[in-house]
C-alpha positions in Angstrom: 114.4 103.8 97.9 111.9 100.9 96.1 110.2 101.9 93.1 106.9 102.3 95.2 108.2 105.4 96.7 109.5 107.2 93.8 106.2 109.4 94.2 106.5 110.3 97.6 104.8 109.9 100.8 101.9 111.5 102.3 100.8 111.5 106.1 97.4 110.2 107.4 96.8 111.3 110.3 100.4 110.1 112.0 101.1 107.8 109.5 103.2 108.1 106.4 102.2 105.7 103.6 103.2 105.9 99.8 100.9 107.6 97.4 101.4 104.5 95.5 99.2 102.1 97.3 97.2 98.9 96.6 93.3 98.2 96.5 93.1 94.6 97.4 89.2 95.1 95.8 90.0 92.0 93.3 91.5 89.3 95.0 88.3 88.1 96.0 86.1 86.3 93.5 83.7 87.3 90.6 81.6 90.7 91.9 83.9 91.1 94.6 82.0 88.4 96.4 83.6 84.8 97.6 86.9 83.1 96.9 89.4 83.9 94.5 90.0 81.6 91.3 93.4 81.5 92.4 94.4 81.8 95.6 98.2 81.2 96.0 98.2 84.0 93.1 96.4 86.8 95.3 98.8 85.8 98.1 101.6 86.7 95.3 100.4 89.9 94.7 100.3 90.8 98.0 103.5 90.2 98.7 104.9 91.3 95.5 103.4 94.6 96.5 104.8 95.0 100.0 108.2 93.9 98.6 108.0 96.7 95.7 108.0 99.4 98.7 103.9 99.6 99.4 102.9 101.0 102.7 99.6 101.5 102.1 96.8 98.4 100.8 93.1 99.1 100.9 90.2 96.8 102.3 87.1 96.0 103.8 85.7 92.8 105.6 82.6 93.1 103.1 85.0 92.6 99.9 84.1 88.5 99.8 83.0 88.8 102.7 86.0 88.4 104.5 88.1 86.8 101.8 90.1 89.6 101.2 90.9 90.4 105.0 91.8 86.9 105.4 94.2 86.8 102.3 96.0 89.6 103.4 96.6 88.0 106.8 98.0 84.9 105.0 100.2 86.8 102.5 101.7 89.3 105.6 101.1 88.7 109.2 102.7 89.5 111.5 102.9 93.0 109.2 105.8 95.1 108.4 105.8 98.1 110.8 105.8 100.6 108.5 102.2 99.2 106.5 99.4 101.0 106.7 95.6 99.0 106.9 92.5 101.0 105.3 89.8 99.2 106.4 85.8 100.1 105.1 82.7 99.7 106.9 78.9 100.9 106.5 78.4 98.4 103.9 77.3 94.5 104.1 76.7 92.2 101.1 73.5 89.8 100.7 73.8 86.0 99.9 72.8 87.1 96.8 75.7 89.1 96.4 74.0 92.2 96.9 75.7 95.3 98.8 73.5 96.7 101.2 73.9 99.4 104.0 74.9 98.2 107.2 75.3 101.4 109.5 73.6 100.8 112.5 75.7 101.4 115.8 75.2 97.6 116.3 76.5 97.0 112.6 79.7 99.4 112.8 80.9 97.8 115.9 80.1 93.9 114.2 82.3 95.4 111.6 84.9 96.9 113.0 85.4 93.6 115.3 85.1 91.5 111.7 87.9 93.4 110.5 89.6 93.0 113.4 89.5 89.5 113.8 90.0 88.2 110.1 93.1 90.9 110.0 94.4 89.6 113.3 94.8 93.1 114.2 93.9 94.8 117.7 93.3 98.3 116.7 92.6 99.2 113.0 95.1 101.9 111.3 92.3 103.8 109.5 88.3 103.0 109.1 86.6 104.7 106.7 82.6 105.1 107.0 81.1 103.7 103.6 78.0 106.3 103.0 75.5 104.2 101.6 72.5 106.6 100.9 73.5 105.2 97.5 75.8 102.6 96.0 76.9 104.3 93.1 77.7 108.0 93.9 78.0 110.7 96.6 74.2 111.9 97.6 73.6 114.4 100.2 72.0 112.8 104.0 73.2 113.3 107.6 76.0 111.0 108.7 76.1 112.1 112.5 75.0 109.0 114.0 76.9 106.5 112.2 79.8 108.9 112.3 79.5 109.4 116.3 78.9 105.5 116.8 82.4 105.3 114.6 84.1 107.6 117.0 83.0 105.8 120.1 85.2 103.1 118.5 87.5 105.0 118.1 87.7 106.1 121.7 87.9 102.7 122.6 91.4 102.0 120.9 89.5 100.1 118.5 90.3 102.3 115.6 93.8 104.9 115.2 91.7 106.9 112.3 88.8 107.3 110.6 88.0 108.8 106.8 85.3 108.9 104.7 84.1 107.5 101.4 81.3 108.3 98.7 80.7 111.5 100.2 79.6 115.1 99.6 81.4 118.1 100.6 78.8 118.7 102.9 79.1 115.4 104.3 82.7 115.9 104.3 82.7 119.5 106.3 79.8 117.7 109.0 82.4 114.8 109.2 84.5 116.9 110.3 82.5 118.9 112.9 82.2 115.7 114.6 85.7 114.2 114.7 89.0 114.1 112.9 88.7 112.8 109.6 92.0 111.9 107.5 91.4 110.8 104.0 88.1 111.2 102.1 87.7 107.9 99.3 85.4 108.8 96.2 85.3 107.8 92.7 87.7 110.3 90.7 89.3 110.0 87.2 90.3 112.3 84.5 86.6 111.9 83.3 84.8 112.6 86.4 86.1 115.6 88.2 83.4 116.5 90.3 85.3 116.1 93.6 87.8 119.1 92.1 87.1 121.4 94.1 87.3 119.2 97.2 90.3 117.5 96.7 92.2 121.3 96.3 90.0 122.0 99.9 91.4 118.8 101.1 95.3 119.5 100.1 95.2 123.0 101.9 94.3 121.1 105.3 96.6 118.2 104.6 93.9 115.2 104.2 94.1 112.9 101.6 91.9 111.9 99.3 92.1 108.5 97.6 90.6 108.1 93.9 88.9 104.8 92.7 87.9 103.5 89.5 91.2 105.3 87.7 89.2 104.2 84.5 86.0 103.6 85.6 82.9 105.2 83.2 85.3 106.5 80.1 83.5 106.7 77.1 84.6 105.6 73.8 85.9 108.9 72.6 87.4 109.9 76.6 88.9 106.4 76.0 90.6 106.8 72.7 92.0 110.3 73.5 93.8 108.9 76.6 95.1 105.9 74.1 96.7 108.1 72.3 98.0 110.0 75.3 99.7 107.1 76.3 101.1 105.9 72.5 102.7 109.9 73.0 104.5 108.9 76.6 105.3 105.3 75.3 102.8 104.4 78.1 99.4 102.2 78.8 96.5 104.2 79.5 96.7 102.8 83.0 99.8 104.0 83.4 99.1 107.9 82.0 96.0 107.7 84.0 97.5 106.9 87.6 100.5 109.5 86.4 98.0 112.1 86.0 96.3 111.8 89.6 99.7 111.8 91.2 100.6 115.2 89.4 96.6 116.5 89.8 97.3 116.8 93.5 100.0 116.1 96.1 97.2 114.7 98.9 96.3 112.1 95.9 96.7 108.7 97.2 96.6 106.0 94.4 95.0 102.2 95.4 94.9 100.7 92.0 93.5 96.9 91.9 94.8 93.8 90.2 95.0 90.1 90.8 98.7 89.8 88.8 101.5 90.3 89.7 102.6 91.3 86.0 99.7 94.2 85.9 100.8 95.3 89.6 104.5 96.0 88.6 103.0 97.7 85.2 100.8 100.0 87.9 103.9 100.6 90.0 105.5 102.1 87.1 103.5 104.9 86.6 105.5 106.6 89.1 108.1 107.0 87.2 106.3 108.7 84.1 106.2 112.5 84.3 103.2 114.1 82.1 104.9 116.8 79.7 102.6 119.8 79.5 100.9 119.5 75.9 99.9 115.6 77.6 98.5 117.2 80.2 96.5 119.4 78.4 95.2 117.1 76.1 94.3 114.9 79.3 92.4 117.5 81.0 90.0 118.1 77.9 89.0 114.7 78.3 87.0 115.8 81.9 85.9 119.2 80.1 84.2 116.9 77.4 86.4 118.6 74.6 87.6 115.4 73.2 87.8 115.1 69.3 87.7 112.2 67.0 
């Protein structure tokens, strides 16, 4: 057993990968958009993560663009059969870089053969359809026909799986009237818990749901209450926060980012820290908005 697996597996669809995964978000450059500062030091982590047990590193072919895809076929191609791919589409970025929605029939399938190509891949483990209706959160708006055009894909061989992210749970249930759907990705952290109620749907049918931005949006009292969280477990807040969203939920799938090696092991540690009661209920007043000075 590596330390990566200490918190288990979890299937998507017929794949096992480690709740502990990897977002490979930052190894591109500033904004997520062109090369990194340092590339043989992205290549590191990448191994470094894979060699620390990882089956499971997140992606898209618009993170750069391309850069990331490309790094991740330096660092590990041919891959280790048991790694696991999540690839994103629905998104494109401007020259400017901008993000802007890309979800056109034409535009999936110019996606899904971009990720395929700068991977080096012939069939992509898992695609998830990036909802775009906008950036920043989940808003309600049909996804049939980007969702059906995914499928076709998938019928194809062209993609095993397919999941969603920054969706609804509307979205989610039409998803899922039109075709298998494995994992749902949204932004979810001990101060925003609106997806609460969907990830506890989500567990009882055996999808996964995949949290980003761990930290993303605390305020400076949410922040100081988890600090001293983690002084209490001997912990960084990283640490206590990624500890957390493996005990919230079983189908909780962690792709924390980093460029360093040092900050990936740190991240990779959390699984290790169990969350004693009184922690945990000082950690959940922080999403009720109970938080003292």
């Amino acid at each position: 057993m590596t330390e990566a697996t200490r918190a288990g597996t979890f299937q998507i669809g017929d794949l096992s990968v480690t709740r502990m995964g990897y977002g490979a978000m930052q190894l591109s450059g500033p904004h997520v958009f062109g090369p990194p500062k340092d590339r043989a030091a992205a290549i590191a982590v990448l191994r470094a993560a894979v060699e620390k047990g990882i089956t499971h590193i997140d992606t898209s072919d618009f993170y750069g663009p391309h850069v990331t895809n490309q790094l991740i076929r330096e660092a590990l191609h041919p891959y280790p059969d048991a790694l696991t791919i999540v690839t994103k589409v629905g998104a494109g970025r401007g020259s400017d870089a901008s993000w802007n929605v890309a979800s056109s029939a034409a535009e999936l399938e110019s996606a899904v053969h971009d990720n395929l190509r700068n991977l080096a891949l012939d069939a992509l483990d898992v695609v998830n359809l990036r909802v775009m209706f906008d950036v920043a959160a989940p808003t309600e708006g049909d996804i049939e026909e980007p969702l059906t055009a995914l499928a076709e894909l998938q019928m194809k061989g062209l993609i095993r799986h397919i999941g969603l992210s920054n969706v609804t749970a509307k979205q989610v249930a039409q998803g899922r009237a039109i075709t298998s759907i494995v994992c749902v990705q949204n932004m979810y952290n001990l101060a925003h818990r609106n997806d609460d109620a969907l990830i506890d749907s989500l567990a009882g049918d055996g999808i996964a749901y995949v949290p980003f931005f761990p930290l993303g949006g605390f305020s400076p009292l949410q922040a100081d209450a988890l600090s001293r969280a983690a002084d209490q477990c001997d912990a960084t807040p990283m640490q206590v926060a990624l500890a957390w969203l493996l005990q919230r939920a079983p189908n909780i799938l962690l792709i924390p980012g980093t460029s360093s090696v040092e900050h990936l092991k740190q991240n990779i540690k959390s699984v290790n820290l169990h969350l004693p009661e009184d922690v945990l209920s000082s950690l959940d007043e922080i999403g009720s908005g109970k938080t003292q000075d």
